[in-house]
C-alpha positions in Angstrom: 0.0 0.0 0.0 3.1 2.5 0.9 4.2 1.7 -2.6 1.4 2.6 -4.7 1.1 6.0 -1.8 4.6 6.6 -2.8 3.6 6.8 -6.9 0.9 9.1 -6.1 3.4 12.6 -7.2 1.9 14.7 -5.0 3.5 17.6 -2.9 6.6 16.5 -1.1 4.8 16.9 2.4 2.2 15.4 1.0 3.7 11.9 2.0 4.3 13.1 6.0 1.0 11.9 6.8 1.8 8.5 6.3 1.6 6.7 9.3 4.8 4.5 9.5 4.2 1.2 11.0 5.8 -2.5 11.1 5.0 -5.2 12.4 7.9 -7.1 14.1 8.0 -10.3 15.6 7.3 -11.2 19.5 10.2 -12.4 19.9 13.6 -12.4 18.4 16.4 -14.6 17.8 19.4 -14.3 21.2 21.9 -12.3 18.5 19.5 -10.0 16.8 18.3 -6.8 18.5 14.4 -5.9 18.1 13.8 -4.2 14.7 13.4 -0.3 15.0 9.9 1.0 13.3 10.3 1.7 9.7 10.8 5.4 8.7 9.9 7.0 5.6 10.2 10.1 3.8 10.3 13.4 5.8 9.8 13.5 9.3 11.8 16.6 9.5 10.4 19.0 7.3 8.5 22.4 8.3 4.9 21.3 9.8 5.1 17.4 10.6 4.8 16.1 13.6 7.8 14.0 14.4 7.1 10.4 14.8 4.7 9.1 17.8 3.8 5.3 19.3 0.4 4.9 18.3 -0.7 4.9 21.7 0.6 8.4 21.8 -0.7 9.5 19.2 -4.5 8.1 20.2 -3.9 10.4 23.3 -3.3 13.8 21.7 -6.8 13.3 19.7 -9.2 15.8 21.8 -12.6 13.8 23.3 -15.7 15.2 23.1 -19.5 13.8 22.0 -20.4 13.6 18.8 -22.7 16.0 17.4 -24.6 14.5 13.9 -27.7 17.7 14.2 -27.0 19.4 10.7 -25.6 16.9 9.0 -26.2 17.1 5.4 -23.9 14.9 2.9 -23.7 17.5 0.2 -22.6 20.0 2.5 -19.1 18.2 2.2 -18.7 19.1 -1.6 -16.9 16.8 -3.4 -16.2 15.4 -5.8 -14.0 18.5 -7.7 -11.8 18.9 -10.4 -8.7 17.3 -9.1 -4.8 18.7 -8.8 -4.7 18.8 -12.4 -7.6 20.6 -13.1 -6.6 19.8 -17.5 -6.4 16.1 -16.8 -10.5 15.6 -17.2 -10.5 13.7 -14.0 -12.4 14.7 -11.2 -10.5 14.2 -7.3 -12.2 10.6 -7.7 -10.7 9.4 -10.2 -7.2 11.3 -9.6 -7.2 8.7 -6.6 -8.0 5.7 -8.3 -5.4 6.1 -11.0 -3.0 7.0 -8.3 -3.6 3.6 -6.2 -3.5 1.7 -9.1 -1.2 -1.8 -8.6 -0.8 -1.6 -12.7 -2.0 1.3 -14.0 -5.3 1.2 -16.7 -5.6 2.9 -19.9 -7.1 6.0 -19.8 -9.1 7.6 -22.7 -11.3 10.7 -23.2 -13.5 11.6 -20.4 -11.0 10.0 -18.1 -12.5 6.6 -18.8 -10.4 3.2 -17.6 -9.8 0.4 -18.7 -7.8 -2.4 -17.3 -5.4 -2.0 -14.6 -5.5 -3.6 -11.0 -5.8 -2.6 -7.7 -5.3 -3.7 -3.9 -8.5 -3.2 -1.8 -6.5 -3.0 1.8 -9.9 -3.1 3.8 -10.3 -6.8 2.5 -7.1 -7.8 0.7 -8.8 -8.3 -2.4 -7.4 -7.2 -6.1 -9.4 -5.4 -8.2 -9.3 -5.1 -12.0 -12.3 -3.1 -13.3 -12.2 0.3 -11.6 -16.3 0.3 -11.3 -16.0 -2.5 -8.8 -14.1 0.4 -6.8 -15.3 3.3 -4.2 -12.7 5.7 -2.9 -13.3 6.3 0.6 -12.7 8.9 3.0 -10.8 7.6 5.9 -12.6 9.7 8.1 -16.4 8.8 6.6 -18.1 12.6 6.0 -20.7 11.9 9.1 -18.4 11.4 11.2 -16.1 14.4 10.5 -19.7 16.2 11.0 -19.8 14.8 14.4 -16.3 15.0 15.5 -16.3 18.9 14.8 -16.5 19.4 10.8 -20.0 20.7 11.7 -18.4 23.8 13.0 -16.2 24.0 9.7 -17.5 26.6 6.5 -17.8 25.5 3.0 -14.6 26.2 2.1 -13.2 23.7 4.6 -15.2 20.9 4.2 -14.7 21.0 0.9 -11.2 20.6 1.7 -11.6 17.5 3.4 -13.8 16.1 1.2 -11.2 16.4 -1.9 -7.7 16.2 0.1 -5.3 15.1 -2.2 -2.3 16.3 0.1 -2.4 13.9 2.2 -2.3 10.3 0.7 -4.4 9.1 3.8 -8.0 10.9 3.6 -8.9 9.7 0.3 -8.3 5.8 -0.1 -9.6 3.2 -3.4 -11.1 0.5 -2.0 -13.7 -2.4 -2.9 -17.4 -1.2 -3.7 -18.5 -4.0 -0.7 -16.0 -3.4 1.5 -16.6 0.3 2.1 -20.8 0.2 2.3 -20.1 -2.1 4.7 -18.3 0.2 6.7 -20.2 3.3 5.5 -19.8 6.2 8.5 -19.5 4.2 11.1 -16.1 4.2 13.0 -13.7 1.8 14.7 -15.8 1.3 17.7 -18.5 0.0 15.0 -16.5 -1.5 12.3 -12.9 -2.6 11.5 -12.1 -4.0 7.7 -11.9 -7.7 7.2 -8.8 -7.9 6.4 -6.8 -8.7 10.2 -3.4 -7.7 8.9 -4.4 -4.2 8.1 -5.8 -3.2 11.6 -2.5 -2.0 12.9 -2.4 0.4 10.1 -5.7 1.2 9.9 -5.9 2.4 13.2 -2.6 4.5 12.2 -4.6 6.1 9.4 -8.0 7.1 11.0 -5.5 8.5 13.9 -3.5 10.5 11.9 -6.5 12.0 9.9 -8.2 12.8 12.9 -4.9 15.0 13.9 -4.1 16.3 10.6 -8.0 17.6 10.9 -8.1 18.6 14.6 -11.2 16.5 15.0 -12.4 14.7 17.9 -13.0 11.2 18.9 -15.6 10.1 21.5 -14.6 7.6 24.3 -15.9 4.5 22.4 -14.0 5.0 19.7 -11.0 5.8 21.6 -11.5 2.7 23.4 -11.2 0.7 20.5 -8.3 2.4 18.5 -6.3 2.3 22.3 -7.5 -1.8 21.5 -6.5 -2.2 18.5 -2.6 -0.3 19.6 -2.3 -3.1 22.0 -1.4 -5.5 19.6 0.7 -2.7 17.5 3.6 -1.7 19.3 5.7 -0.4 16.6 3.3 1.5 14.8 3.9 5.3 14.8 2.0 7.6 13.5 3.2 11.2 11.4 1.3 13.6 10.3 1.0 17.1 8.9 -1.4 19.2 10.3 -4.4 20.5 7.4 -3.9 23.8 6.8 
C-alpha cells in the first residue's frame, strides 16, 4: 500500500502523513536486536509532527461527544476537479489512477480500462475500476460529528477532496466500504486482520491532521487495537 502512496506525485509533504508502521516479531532470535519501526520520507520538514507510538498519538486526539444535528452529505462538496484541473478527471478518479497496482488505460473523459488494484480493507485485487469506491478515511458523518459541523464550505470541501495527504482519500472495494459506510472503529474494523495496525494508524493520523475529535468508544477501541501494535507510529502534517 506505501508503494502505490509513494507513486501518487503529489506535494513532497504530502507523504508526511503517512503513518509509519511495522510489524515485528514477538520475539527475536538471542543475536539480533528488536527491529526499529520503519521510517519514511520526511519526518523533518516544516509542519510534521515527528514520529509518535500509536498509543501516543491516540492520546493527543481531543474527546468530546459527537454532534450528527445538521448533517447534510452534500454540504461536504466533493467530488471537484482534481490537482490537475486539465487532466479531465475529477478528485475521484485522480485517486484511483494514483492507487492503481498496474496502472489502466485512460481515454477521453477520463474513462479506464484495465489495470489492477489492492483493496486493503479486505485484501482483495481489483481489475475493473467500477468494482471500486474511494473512501474517505474519516467517513463525511463522522467528520460532521467529531467537529467538521463547525467548519464553513470552504473547509469541508477541503476534506472532502484532500489530495495532500495520501491518507484521507483511499480506493477500496465497492463492498467493502458500504459495509463500513460512516460508522467508525468502535463500530466496524475492515476484514482484512493484517491491516488493523495500520488502519488504526490512518484514522488517527487523519483525525490530527484535521483537529477532530474522537468520542470515548471510539478511543477505546483504537487504544484496542494499539495493543497488539507496538511499533506503529503515527506522522502527520497538520491540514492547513
Amino acid at each position: 500500500m506505501i508503494k502505490n502512496l509513494l507513486q501518487r506525485g503529489l506535494p513532497a509533504l504530502a507523504l508526511a502523513a503517512l503513518p509509519l508502521l511495522t510489524t515485528a516479531p514477538a520475539t527475536h532470535a538471542a543475536d539480533a536486536p528488536p527491529a526499529p519501526p520503519a521510517s519514511f520520507g520526511i519526518a523533518g520538514a516544516p509542519g510534521v509532527r515527528a514520529p509518535l507510538p500509536l498509543f501516543e498519538a491516540i492520546d493527543q486526539i481531543p474527546i468530546a461527544d459527537e454532534q450528527r444535528e445538521g448533517y447534510k452529505r452534500d454540504l461536504y462538496k466533493h467530488w471537484n476537479r482534481g490537482l490537475n484541473a486539465t487532466d479531465g478527471c475529477d478528485t475521484r478518479r485522480e485517486v484511483i489512477l494514483s492507487e492503481a497496482i498496474e496502472a489502466p488505460a485512460v481515454a477521453a473523459g477520463c474513462k479506464m480500462s484495465g489495470g489492477s488494484w489492492l483493496s486493503p480493507y479486505d485484501d482483495v485485487v481489483v481489475t475493473d475500476a467500477a468494482g471500486l469506491d474511494v473512501d474517505h478515511f474519516v467517513p463525511l458523518a463522522e467528520v460532521h460529528d467529531s467537529g467538521g459541523f463547525a467548519w464553513d464550505a470552504a473547509r469541508r470541501e477541503a476534506y472532502a477532496n484532500d489530495q495532500a495527504s495520501p491518507l484521507t482519500l483511499i480506493a477500496v472495494t465497492a463492498k467493502s466500504n458500504r459495509s463500513k459506510a460512516d460508522k467508525d472503529p468502535a463500530q466496524w474494523l475492515p476484514p482484512a486482520g493484517g491491516y488493523h495496525c495500520e488502519y488504526a494508524a490512518q484514522w488517527t493520523a487523519t483525525k490530527l491532521r484535521w483537529n477532530l475529535a474522537a468520542d470515548d468508544a471510539e478511543r477505546q477501541a483504537l487504544l484496542g487495537v494499539a495493543e497488539d501494535c507496538p511499533n506503529t507510529t503515527v506522522v502527520y502534517e497538520p491540514a492547513p
